[in-house]
N, C-alpha and C positions, 0 to 999 in steps of 0.2 A: 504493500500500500504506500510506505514512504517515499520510496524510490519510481513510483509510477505515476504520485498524486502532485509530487512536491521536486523540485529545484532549488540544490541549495545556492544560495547566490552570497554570503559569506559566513563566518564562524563570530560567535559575539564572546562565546567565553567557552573557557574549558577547564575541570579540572579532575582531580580524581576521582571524581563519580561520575563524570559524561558530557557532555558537553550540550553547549546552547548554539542554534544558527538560526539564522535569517533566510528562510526560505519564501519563493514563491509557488503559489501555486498554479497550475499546468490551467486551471480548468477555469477559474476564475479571476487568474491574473493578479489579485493581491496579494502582500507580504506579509508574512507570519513571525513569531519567533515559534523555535521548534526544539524544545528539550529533549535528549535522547539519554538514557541511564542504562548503562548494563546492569539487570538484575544479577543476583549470588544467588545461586542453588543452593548453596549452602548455610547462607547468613539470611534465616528469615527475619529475625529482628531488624535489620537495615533494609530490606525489600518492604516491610512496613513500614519503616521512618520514609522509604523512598515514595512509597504509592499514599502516604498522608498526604502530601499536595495534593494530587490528581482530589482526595475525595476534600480536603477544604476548598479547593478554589473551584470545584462543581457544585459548592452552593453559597456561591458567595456572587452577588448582581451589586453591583453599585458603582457610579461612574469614578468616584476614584480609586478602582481598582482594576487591576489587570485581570481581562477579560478572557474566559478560559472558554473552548472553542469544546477539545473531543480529545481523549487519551487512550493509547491501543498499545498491545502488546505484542512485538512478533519475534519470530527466532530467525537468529542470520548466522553464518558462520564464523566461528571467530579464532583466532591465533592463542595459542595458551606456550609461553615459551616453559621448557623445563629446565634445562641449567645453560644451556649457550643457545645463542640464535639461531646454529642452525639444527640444533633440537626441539622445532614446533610440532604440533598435531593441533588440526583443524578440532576444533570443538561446536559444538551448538550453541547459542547462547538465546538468552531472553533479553530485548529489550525495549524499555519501557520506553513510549516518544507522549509527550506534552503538546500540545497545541495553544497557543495563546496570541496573545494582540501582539504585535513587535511596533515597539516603540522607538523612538528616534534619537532619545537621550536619557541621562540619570541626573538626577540631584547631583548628584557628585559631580559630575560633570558643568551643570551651571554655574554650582556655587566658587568652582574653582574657574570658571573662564567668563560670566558674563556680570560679572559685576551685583548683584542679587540689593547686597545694600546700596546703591545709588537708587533705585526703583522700589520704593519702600510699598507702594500700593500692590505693584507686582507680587513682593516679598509675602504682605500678606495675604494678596490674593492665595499664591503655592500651598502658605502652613494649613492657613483654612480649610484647602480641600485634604492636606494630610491630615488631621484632627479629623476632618467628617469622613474618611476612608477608616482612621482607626475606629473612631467611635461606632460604624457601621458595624466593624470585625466582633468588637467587645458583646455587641447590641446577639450578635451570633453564640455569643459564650466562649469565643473563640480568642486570643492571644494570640498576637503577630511573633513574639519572641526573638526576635532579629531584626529591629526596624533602625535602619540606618539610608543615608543619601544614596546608596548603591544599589539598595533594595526598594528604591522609590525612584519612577519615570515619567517621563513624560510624552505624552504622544503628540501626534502633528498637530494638534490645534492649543498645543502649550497646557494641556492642563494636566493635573499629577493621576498616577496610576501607581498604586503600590504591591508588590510584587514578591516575590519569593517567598514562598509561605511554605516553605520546608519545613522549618521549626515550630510551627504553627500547631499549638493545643490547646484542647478545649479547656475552660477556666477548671482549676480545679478546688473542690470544695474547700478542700484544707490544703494548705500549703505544704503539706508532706515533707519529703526531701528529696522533690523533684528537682528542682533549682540547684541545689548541692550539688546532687550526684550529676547532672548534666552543662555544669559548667563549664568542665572542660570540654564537652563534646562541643558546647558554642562556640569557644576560645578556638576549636580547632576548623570550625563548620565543617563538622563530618557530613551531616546529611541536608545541609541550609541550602543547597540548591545556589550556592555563591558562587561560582567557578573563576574568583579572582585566579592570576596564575601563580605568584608569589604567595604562599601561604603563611610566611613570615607575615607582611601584609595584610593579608586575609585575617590572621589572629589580631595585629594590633585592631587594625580596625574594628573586630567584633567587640573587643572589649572597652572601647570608648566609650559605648551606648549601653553597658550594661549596671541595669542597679546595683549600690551597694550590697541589698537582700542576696541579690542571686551571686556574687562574690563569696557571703557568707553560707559556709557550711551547714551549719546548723538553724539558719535563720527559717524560721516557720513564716509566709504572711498569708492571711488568709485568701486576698485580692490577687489575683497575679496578673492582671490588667497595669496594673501601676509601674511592673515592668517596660512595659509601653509609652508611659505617660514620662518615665523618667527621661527615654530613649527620645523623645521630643522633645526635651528640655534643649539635649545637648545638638542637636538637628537645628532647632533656632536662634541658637549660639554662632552654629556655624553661617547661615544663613546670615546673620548680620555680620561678620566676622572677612576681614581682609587678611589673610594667612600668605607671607613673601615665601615660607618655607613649609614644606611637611613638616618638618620638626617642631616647626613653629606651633605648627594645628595640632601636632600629638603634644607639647607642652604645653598650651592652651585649656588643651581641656581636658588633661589630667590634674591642673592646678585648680580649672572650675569642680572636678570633679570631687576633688581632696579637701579643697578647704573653701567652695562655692567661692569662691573671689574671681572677679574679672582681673582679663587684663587691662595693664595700666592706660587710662584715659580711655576705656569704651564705655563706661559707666557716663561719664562726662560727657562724653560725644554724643549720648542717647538723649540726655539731659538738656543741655544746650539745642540739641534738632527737635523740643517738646516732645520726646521718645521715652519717657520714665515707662510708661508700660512694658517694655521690652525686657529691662534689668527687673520688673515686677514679675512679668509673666516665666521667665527662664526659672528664677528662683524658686516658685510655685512649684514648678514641673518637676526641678530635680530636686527638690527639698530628701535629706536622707531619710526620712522617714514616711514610707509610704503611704499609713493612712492620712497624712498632711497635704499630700498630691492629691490635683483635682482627679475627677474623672475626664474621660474624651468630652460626653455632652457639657460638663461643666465647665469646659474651658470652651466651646464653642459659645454657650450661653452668660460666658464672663467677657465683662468689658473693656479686660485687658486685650481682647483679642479682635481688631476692629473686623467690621463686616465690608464684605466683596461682593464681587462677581466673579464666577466664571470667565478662564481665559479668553474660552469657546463664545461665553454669552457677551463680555468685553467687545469681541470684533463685531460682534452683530448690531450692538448699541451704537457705538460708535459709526460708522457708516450714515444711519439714520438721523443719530445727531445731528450730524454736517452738512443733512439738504439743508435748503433752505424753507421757511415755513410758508 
């Protein structure tokens, strides 16, 4: 079916669990993004962590999310080396393909190339629809687990889609010690559907967005939405945040993270542009103690967080605006 249905036209990431491309399709002429996972025969526990996406993002509808099409399973032949290369034997394998919207960019990507805080209506137009994507997810009983700029995009008409819901679990009653024992599985993105190619990388970056709770071993909370609401604190840091260096952005907000303190003179630059809600609302978000952090709807229905439009509904207004009457 994949190779009949679909053309691929390039690779978006890859990593040890499979890879993501940009495919067209034969029949309809539009472009997809197309996850492909070799399932393990062996390892049913990770053929679950892997086929959790496919069943959260098949009931998940909302415009700011990444829109899931159809997921199939087929067997292809595959190479299994046994101690030198030229000791192969073909095997059978199973794998798993994804279907989804292919988007045109990440957060991560704008925040580092177009400027994000010069366009502060833009700025909140973005967060807005990320808070009504997560609040949507929570609304599901569901936890994104992984929310960071890289796992959030944006499609052609500029508005946000958020995406990777690998790690993605349903809320759980009692905080157990879920969060404990799978922190390092985060730190590593075993099964996050992240296919940065640097894993080095790939770890710091998960662990910038991750609450203090889920750090803590032994930490019980009974919300585990707040894990989310933390991971936006540090999301709209960055968003208003001019970083000359990576190091810069990983000492930035390891310092936010350690001892909430901005860096020197953003507090004042917020203050000075009548932007005090910015340094209010971040603080809210990551405050260390989770029952102290809003919920998603509460910070959509908080006045720290001013009201937009759509990038989509933007171009539409706009146009209108400027006949003449």
């Amino acid at each position: 079916m994949y190779r009949q249905e679909f053309e691929e036209v390039k690779q978006l990431g890859k990593g040890g669990f499979g890879e993501v491309w940009m495919c067209r399709n034969r029949l309809d002429g539009q472009c997809y993004a197309i996850k492909k996972i070799q399932l393990d025969s062996s390892n049913e526990t990770l053929n679950r962590k892997m086929l959790r996406e496919v069943k959260t993002l098949s009931g998940l509808h909302h415009q700011s999310i990444v829109r899931y099409y159809q997921a199939w399973i087929e067997s292809r032949q595959g190479e299994c080396g046994i101690e030198e290369d030229r000791d192969k034997q073909l095997l059978e394998v199973q794998v798993l393909y994804i279907q989804m919207e292919y988007c045109e960019k990440t957060l991560s990507e704008v925040i580092a190339y177009e400027r994000l805080y010069e366009a502060p209506e833009r700025l909140w137009n973005l967060f807005r629809q990320i808070v009504s994507g997560v609040a949507y997810i929570h609304s599901k009983g569901i936890v994104h687990r992984d929310l960071k700029p890289k796992n959030i995009f944006l499609d052609f008409s500029g508005d946000i889609k958020i995406g990777d819901l690998g790690l993605a679990r349903f809320s759980q009653i009692k905080g157990e010690h879920e969060d404990g024992e799978e922190a390092h599985e985060n730190l590593v993105s075993a099964a996050s559907g992240s296919l940065e190619g640097d894993d080095t990388s790939a770890n710091v970056g998960t662990m910038l967005y991750l609450a203090p709770e889920v750090m803590d071993s032994v930490s019980s909370v009974s919300d585990q939405s707040k894990r989310d609401v933390y991971a936006l604190g540090i999301i709209l840091f960055e968003m208003w945040s001019a970083f000359a260096t990576t190091m810069e952005r990983i000492t930035s907000i390891d310092r936010l993270r350690r001892l909430e303190s901005f860096p020197q003179g953003f507090e004042a630059q917020q203050v000075k542009a009548n932007r005090r809600n910015v340094c209010q609302l971040i603080r809210w978000l990551i405050n260390a103690e989770p029952t102290t952090r809003p919920t998603a709807l509460q910070v959509l229905d908080s006045e720290l967080l001013p009201r937009t439009m759509l990038e989509s509904e933007l171009h539409q207004v706009l146009p209108a605006a400027s006949l003449p009457p």
